[in-house]
C-alpha positions in Angstrom: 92.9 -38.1 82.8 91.1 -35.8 80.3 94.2 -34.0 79.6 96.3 -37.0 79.6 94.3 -38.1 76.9 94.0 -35.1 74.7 97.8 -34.5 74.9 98.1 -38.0 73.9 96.1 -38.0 70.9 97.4 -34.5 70.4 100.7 -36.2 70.1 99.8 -39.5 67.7 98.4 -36.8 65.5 101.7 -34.5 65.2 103.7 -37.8 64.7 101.2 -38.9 61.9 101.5 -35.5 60.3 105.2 -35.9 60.9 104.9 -39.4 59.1 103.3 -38.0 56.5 105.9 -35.4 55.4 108.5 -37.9 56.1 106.9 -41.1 54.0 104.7 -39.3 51.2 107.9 -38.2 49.0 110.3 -40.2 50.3 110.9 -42.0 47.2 110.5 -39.1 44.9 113.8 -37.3 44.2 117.0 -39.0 43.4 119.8 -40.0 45.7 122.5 -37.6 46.6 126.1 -37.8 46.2 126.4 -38.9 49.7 123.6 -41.6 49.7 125.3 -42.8 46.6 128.1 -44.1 49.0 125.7 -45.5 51.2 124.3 -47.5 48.5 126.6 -48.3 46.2 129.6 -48.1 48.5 129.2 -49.8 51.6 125.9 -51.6 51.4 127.1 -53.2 47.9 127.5 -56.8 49.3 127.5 -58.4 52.1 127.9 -57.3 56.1 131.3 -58.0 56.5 132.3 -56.0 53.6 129.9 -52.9 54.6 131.9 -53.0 58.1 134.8 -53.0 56.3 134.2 -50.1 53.5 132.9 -47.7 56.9 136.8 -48.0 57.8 138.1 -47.0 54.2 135.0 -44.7 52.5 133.5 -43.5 55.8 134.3 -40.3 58.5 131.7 -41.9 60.6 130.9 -45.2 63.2 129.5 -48.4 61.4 125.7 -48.6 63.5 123.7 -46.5 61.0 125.3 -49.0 58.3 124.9 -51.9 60.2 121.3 -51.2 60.9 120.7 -49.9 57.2 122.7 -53.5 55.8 120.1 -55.4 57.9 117.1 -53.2 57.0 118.0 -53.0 53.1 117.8 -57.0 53.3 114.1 -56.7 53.7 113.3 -54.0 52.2 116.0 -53.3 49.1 118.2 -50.1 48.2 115.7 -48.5 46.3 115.7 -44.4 47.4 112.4 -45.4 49.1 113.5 -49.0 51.0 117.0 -47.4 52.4 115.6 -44.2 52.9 112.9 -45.4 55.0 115.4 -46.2 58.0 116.0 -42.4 58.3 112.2 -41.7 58.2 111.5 -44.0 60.8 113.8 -42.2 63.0 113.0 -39.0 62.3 108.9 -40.2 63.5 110.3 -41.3 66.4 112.0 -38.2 67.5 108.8 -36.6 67.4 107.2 -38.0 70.5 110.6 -38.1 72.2 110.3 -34.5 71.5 106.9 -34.4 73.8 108.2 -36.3 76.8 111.5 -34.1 76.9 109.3 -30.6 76.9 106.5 -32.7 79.3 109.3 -33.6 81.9 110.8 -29.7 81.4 107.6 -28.0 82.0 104.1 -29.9 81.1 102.4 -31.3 78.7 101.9 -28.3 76.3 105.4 -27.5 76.3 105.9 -30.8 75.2 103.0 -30.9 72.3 105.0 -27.4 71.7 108.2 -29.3 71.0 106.3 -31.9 69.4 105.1 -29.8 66.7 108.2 -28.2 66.0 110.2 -31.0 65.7 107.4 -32.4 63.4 107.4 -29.9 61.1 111.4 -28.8 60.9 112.6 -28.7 57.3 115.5 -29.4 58.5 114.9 -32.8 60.5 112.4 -33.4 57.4 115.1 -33.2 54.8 117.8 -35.9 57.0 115.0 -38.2 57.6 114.5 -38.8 53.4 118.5 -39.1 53.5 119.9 -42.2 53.6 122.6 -41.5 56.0 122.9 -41.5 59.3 121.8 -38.4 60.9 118.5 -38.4 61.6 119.1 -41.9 63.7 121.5 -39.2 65.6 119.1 -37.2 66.1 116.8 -39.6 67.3 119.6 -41.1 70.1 120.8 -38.3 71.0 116.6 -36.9 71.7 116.6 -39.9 73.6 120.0 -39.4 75.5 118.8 -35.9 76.9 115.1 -37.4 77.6 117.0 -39.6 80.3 119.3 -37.1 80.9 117.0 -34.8 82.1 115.1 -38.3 83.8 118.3 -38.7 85.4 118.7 -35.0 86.5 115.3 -34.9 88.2 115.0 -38.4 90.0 118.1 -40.0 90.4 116.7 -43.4 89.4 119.9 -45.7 88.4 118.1 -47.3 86.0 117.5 -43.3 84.4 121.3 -43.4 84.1 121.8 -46.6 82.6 119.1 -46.2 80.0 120.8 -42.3 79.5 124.5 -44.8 78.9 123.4 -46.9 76.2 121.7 -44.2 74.4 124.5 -42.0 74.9 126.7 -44.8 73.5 124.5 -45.5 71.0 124.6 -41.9 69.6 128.4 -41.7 69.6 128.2 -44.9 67.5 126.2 -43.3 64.8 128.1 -40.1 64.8 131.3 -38.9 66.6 129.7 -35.5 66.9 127.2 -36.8 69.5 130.0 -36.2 71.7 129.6 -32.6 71.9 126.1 -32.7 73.2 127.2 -35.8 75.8 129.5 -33.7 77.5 127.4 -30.9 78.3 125.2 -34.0 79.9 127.7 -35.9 81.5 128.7 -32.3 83.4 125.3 -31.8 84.1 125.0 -35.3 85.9 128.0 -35.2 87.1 127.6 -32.0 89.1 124.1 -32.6 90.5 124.2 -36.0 91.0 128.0 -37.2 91.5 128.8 -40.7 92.1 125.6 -41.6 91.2 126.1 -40.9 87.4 128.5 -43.5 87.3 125.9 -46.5 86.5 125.5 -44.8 82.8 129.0 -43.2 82.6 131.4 -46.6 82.5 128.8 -47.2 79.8 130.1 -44.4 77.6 133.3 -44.6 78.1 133.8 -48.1 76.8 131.9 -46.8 74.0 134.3 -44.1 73.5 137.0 -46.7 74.0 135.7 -48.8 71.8 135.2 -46.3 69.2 138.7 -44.6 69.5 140.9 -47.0 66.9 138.2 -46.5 64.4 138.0 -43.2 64.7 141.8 -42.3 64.1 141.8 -44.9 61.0 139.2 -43.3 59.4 141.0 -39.3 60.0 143.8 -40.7 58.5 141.9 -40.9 55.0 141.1 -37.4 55.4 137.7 -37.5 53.5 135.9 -34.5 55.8 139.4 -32.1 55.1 137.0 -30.9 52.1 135.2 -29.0 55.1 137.9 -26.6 55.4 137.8 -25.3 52.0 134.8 -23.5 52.8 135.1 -19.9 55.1 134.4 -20.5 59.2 131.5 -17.5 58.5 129.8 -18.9 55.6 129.4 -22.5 56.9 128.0 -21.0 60.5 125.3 -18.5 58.7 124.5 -21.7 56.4 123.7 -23.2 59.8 121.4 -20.7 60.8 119.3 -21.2 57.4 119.9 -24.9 57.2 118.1 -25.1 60.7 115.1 -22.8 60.0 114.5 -24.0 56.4 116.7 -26.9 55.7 119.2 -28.0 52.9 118.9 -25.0 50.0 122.6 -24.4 50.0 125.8 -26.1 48.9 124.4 -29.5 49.1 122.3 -29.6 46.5 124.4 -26.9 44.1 122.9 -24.0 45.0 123.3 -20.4 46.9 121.5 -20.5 50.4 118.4 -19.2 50.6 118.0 -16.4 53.0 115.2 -14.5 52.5 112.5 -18.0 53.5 114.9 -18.1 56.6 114.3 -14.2 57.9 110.5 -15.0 59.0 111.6 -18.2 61.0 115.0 -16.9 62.8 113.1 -13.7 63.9 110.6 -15.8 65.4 112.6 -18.0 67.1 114.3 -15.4 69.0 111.8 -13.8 69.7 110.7 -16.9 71.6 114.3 -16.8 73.4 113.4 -13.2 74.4 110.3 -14.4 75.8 111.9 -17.1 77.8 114.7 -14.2 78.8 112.3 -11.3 79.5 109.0 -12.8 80.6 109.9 -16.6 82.1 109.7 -17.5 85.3 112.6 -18.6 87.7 111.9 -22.3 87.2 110.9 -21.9 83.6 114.3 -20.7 82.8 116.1 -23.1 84.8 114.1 -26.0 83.0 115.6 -24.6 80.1 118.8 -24.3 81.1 119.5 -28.3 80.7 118.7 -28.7 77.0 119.9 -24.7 76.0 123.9 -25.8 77.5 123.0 -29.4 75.4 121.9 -27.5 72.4 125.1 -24.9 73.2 127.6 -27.2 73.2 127.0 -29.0 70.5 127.2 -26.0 68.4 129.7 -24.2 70.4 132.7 -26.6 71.1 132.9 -28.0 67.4 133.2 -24.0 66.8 136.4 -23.3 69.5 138.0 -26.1 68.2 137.6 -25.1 64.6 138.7 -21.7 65.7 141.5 -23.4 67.8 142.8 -25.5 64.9 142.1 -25.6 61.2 142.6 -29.1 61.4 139.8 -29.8 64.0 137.3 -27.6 61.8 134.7 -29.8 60.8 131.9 -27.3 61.3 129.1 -28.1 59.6 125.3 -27.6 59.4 124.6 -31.4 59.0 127.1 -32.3 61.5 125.7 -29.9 64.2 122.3 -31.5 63.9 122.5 -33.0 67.4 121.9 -29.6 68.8 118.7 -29.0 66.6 116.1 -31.1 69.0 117.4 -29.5 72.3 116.9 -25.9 70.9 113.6 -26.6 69.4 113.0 -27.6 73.3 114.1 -24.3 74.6 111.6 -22.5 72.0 109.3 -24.5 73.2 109.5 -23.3 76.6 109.6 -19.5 75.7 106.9 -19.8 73.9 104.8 -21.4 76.5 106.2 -19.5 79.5 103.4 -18.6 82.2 103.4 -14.9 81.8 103.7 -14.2 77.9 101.3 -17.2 77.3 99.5 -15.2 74.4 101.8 -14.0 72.8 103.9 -17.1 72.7 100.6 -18.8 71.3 100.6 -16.2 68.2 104.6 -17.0 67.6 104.0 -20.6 67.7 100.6 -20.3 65.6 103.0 -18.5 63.2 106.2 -20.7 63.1 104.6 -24.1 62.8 102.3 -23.5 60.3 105.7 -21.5 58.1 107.5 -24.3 58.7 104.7 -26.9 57.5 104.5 -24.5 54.3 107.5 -24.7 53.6 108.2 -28.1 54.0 105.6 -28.8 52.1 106.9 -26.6 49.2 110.6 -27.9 48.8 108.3 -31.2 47.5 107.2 -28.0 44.4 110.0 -26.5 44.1 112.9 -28.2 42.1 115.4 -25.8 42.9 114.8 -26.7 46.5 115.5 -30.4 46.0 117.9 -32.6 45.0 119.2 -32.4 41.5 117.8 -35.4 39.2 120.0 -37.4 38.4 117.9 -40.3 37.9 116.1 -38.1 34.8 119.3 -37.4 33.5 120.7 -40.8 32.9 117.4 -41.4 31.5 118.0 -38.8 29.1 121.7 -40.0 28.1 121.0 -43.7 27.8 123.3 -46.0 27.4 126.1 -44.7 24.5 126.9 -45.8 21.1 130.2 -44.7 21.2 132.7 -43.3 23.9 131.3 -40.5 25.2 132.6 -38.0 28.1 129.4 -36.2 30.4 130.8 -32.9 32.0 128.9 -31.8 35.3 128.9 -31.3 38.8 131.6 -32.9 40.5 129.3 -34.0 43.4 127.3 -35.4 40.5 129.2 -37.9 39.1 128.7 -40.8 41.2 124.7 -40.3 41.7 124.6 -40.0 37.5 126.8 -43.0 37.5 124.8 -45.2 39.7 121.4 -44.4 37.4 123.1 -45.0 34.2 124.0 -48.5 35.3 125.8 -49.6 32.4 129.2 -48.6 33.9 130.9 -45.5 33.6 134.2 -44.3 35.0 135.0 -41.0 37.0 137.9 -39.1 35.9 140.2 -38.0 39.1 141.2 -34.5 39.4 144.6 -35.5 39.0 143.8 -36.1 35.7 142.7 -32.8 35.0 146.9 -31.7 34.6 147.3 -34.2 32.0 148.7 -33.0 29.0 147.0 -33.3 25.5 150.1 -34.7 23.5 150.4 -38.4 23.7 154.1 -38.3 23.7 153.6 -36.5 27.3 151.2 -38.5 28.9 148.1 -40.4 27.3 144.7 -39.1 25.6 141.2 -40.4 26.0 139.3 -40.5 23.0 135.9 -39.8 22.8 133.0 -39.4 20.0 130.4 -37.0 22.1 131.0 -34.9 25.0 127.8 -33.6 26.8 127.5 -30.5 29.1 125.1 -30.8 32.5 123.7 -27.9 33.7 122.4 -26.2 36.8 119.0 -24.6 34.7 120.0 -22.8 31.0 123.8 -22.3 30.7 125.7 -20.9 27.5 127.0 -22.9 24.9 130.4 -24.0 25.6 133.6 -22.1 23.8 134.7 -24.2 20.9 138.3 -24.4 22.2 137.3 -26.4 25.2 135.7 -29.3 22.9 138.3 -29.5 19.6 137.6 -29.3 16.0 135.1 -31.9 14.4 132.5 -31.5 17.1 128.5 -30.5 16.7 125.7 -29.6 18.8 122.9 -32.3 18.2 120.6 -32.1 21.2 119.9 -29.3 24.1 117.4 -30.7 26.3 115.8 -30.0 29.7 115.4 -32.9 32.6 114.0 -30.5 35.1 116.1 -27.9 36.7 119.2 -29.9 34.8 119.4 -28.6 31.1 121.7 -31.6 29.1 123.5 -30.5 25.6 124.9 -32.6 23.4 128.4 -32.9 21.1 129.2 -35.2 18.9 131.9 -36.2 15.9 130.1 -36.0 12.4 131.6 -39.3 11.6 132.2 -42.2 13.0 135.8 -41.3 14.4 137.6 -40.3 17.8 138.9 -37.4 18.8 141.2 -36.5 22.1 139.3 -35.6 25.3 140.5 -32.0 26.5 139.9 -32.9 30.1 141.7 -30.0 31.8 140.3 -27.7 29.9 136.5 -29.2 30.0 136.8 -28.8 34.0 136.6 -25.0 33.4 132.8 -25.3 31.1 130.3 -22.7 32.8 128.0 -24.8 33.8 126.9 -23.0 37.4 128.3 -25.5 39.3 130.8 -24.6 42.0 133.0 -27.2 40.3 132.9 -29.9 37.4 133.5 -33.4 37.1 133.4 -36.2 34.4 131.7 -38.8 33.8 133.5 -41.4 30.7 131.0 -43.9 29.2 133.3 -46.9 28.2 136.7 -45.1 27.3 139.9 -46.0 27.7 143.2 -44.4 27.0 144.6 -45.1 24.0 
């Protein structure tokens, strides 16, 4: 009883620590492109029209937005109120993260798993996202808890809890099905017929799910995926799990060197597990390592099988996180490298509490702030065209909240003489850039045009053009699309213009 109760407030510690890097800053940086759509997209009125924007805007299933429509009523759309949802879930993964590594092998390879899972920049940075995948995570924690339940007792009401989880997973995220299969082999195999009390729950899920699913493909909104290389999305993985989002997603180049420390220490708790663990101790592992494996593995043969199945990607392989960070969990608590597995783990938490604690000091680590920006612009005087990130538009749209229009990329081919197509005119043009970036060349912007303001809003450096006098001049949009700006790619942003 003394160690049931140590482990236990061992436990309601970790998840208050996880709390705490989950709540503290949750409100602090401003929304992302993709949170934009959550917001502004399909949580814009009311619940029938959220159900029906996940069909048209959405790759995904509608529970996260359901859920999030129902929680934003109380609590608003605020980056903290719909944010909030996502850090709730990523809390409760934490002591779901205990009983998995408790039922595996004991109670300190489940405080193991605990802390790892509380600390994981990774899980961290999706549960102050307002999307849906830390709720994934969280189901799909759950799905293997009873999984493994299911695996070790044979208890039909272990595989009927493990079916609506299950289900419930797949409704957040189609990629939840990568993981479920490994599980529904596993319980299939060892337990048979039995498994059936959970499975008939899954597969009307997956029934259910099906027309919704091919609707939303149709749209093609995740064929962007594809643009990247196979190589460069799987090693942006590897970071992205040791160290989180530094990559693509928030305009950046990955960082490597803060991921070397964690990686090598990680498998060097797999070599533990290989080398030193017991029979039993690496059969325990077995069940959340193929979880964790397919998840990450069959998304990768059918990328490899078919570019138009490659959807490969760090955020969407988070289902596999939890049951890895089980498995080093287990290495680094097996019986006979006990010690040393204590100094790995005495190293990799605290690195990975470090540096979660740093991305909230580091603005090149975080989201780009948009919300400073638009504060910056105001509202304009005239018509005005902002050129920056393309991923940027919409987030610098929603915080300038007087309206604004995004130009398409189609645009970007239409020709500067009005007899050939139309011109937007336009009194200032202003540059957004990822830190210091050059002035623009004078050919991209026309004649008549002036610097009047170069300004910093954090990492984002803002610089200003405008008309000495009070008339318009044509937009050069195709050629603006090419400012160096150190974005992979530009956008903009028109401030009450028309074409003439």
């Amino acid at each position: 009883m003394r160690n049931r109760s140590r482990a236990f407030w061992i436990v309601v510690g970790l998840t208050a620590l996880g709390a705490a890097l989950r709540f503290v800053t949750l409100g602090v940086q401003s929304y992302h492109h993709d949170e934009i759509v959550t917001a502004s997209r399909v949580l814009r009125v009311g619940f029938g029209h959220a159900m029906d924007a996940v069909g048209f805007s959405e790759s995904a299933p509608p529970l996260y937005y359901a859920l999030a429509w129902i929680w934003t009523q109380l609590v608003g759309t605020g980056p903290w109120g719909l944010r909030s949802l996502s850090a709730l879930a990523g809390v409760a993964t934490i002591p779901v993260a205990y009983l998995i590594g408790r039922e595996l092998r004991g109670r300190r390879t489940g405080l193991v798993a605990a802390a790892l899972v509380a600390v994981n920049p990774m899980l961290i940075w999706y549960s102050q996202e307002a999307r849906a995948y830390a709720l994934l995570a969280f189901f799909c924690a759950v799905s293997l808890y009873y999984c493994v339940q299911a695996l070790r007792d044979g208890e039909r009401r272990d595989f009927i809890w493990w079916g609506v989880f299950s289900a419930l997973a797949m409704a957040t995220h189609y990629f939840a099905v990568f993981p479920l299969a490994a599980e529904v082999l596993l319980l299939l195999r060892r337990r048979g017929r039995a498994a059936i009390s959970g499975l008939w729950i899954v597969a009307l899920a997956t029934a259910l799910l099906a027309p919704l699913a091919y609707h939303q493909m149709s749209y093609g909104h995740a064929e962007w995926i594809g643009k990247f290389s196979l190589g460069h999305r799987l090693g942006e993985t590897a970071i992205t799990f040791a160290i989180g989002e530094t990559g693509d997603i928030i305009g950046q180049a990955e960082r490597v060197g803060p991921a070397v420390m964690p990686l090598l220490l990680i498998g060097a708790a797999f070599a533990l597990l290989l080398a030193r663990g017991a029979r039993d101790e690496r059969r325990a592992a077995f069940v959340p390592f193929a979880v964790g494996a397919a998840g990450l593995g069959i998304p990768l043969l059918l990328a490899i099988g078919s570019a138009s199945k490659d959807f490969v990607l760090a955020r969407n392989l988070l289902p596999a996180l939890v049951p890895l960070l089980v498995v080093v969990a287990i290495g680094l608590t097996t019986a006979r490298a006990r010690r040393l597995g204590g100094v790995i783990a005495a190293v990799l938490v605290p690195y990975s509490l470090a540096f979660s604690v740093w991305v909230n000091f580091d603005e090149e680590l975080q989201r780009p702030d948009w919300q400073a920006v638009a504060e910056h612009l105001g509202a304009p005087d005239a018509p005005r065209a902002t050129v920056t990130w393309v991923l940027g538009e919409a987030p610098l749209r929603y915080y300038l909240t007087h309206g604004a229009t995004q130009s398409k990329p189609s645009e970007g081919a239409i020709q500067l003489k009005a007899s050939e197509g139309y011109e937007w005119l336009v009194h200032e043009v202003t540059f957004v850039s990822d830190g210091s970036a050059p002035p623009p060349p004078r050919r991209l912007l026309g004649p008549g045009f002036r610097e009047v303001a170069y300004e910093d809003a954090g990492r984002l450096f803002i610089r200003r053009y405008r008309l000495a006098g009070p008339e318009l001049a044509p937009l050069r949009l195709r050629l603006l699309r090419h400012a160096s700006l150190h974005w992979r790619n530009n956008g903009i942003l028109l401030d009450g213009v028309g074409p003439d």
